[in-house]
C-alpha positions in Angstrom: 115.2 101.1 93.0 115.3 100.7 96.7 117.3 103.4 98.7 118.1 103.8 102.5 120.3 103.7 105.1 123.3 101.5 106.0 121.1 98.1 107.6 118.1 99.3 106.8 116.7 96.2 105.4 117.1 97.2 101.7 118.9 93.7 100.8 116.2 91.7 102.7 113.5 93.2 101.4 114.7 92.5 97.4 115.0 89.2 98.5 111.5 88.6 100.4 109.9 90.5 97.0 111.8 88.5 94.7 110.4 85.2 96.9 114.1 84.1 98.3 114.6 83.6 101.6 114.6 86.7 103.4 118.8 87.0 104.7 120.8 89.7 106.1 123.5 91.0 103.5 125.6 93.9 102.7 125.7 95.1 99.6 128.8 96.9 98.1 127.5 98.3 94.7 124.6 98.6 92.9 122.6 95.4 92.1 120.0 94.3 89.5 117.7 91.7 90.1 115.3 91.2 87.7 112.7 94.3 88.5 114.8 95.7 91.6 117.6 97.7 91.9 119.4 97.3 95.4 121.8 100.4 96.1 124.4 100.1 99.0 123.5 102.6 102.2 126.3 104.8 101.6 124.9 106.3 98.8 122.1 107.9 100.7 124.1 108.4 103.5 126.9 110.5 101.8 125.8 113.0 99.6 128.8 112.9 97.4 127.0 109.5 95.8 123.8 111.3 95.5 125.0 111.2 91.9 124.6 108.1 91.8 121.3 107.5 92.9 120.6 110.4 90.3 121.7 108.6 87.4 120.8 104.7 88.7 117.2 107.3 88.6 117.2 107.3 85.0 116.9 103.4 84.6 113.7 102.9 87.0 110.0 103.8 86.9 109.8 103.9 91.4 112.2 104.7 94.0 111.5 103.0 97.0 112.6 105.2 100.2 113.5 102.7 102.9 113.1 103.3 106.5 113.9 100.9 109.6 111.2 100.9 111.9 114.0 100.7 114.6 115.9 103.3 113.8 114.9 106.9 115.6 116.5 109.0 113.0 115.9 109.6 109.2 118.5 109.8 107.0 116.5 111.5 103.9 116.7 115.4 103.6 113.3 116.6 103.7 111.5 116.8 100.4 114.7 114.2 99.4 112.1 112.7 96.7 111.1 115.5 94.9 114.2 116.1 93.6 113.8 112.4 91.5 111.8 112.6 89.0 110.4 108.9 89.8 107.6 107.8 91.8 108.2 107.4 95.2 106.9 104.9 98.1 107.6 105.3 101.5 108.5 101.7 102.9 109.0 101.0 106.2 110.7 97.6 107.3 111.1 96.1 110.4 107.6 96.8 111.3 107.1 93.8 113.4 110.5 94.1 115.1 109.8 94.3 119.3 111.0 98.2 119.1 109.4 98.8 116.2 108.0 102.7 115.9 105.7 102.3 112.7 103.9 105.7 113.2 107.5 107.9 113.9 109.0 106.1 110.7 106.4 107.4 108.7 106.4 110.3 109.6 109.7 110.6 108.9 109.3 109.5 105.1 106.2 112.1 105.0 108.8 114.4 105.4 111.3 113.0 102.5 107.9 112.1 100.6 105.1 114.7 100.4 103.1 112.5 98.3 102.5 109.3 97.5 101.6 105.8 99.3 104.1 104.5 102.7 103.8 100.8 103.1 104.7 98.8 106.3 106.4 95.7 105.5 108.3 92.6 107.3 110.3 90.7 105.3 110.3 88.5 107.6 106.4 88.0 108.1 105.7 88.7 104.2 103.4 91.8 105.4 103.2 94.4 102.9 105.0 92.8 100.0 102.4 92.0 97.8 101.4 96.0 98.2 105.0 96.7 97.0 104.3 95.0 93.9 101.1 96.3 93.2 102.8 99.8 93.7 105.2 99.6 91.3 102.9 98.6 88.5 101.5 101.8 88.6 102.4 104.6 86.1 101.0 107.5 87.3 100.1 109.4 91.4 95.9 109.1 90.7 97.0 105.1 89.7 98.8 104.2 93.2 96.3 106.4 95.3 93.1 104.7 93.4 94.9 101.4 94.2 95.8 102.3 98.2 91.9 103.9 98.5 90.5 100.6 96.9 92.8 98.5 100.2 91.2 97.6 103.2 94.4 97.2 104.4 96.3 98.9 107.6 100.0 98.0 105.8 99.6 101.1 103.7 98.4 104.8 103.9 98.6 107.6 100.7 99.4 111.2 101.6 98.1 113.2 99.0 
């Protein structure tokens, strides 16, 4: 289940993992494509719909905490992940994008995510897709940090 802001890239993103043509869209409710769930920015923006990211919870094995690169605020209380009991990845799109702040985006998902792997993407470029989906194969913390330590890769880091 991907979650983030209003524009964030949450759309493009499905799309570039699912191997469709990466392209702006808004989405209005929740939407299953075949291993992704896309959720519409106002739920994490208003925390009257933090319901339903809660229950949406129950149907996934990751939630995917999406921050724009662009973007100079976070949206995410701190420690946001903790309270979903699913295994979190930081992403952070837009990382090629000319005002792109890849280091101040994650460390604003450190903050919503005190542990697990943050992976800088472009949906655009392809970068950090493939990472995505070797992510959410894993089952368990030790899984995703063994596969991040194994990377020689600068489109991921793990905070333990």
């Amino acid at each position: 289940m991907l979650i983030g802001a209003i524009g964030s890239g949450k759309s493009t993103l499905t799309r570039a993992l699912l191997g469709c043509e990466p392209e702006a869209v808004k989405t209005q409710s929740l939407i299953y494509y075949d291993w992704i769930v896309d959720t519409p920015g106002e739920y994490t923006e208003n925390p009257m719909y933090y319901k339903n990211i809660m229950a949406t919870s129950l149907e996934v094995t990751h939630v995917l905490y999406i921050q724009d690169a662009t973007k100079n605020k976070s949206i995410f209380p701190p420690g946001f992940s903790t309270g979903i009991n699913k295994l979190p990845v930081g992403v952070v799109t837009k990382s090629d994008h000319e005002n792109a702040e890849v280091e101040r985006a994650a460390r604003m998902l450190k903050a919503v995510i005190p542990k697990g792997p943050v992976v800088f993407t472009s949906a655009k470029a392809g970068t950090g897709l493939e990472i995505i989906r070797k992510l959410v194969k894993c089952r368990s913390f030790n899984e995703m940090e063994s596969l991040v330590s194994k990377m020689d890769n600068t489109d991921v880091i793990y905070y333990p």
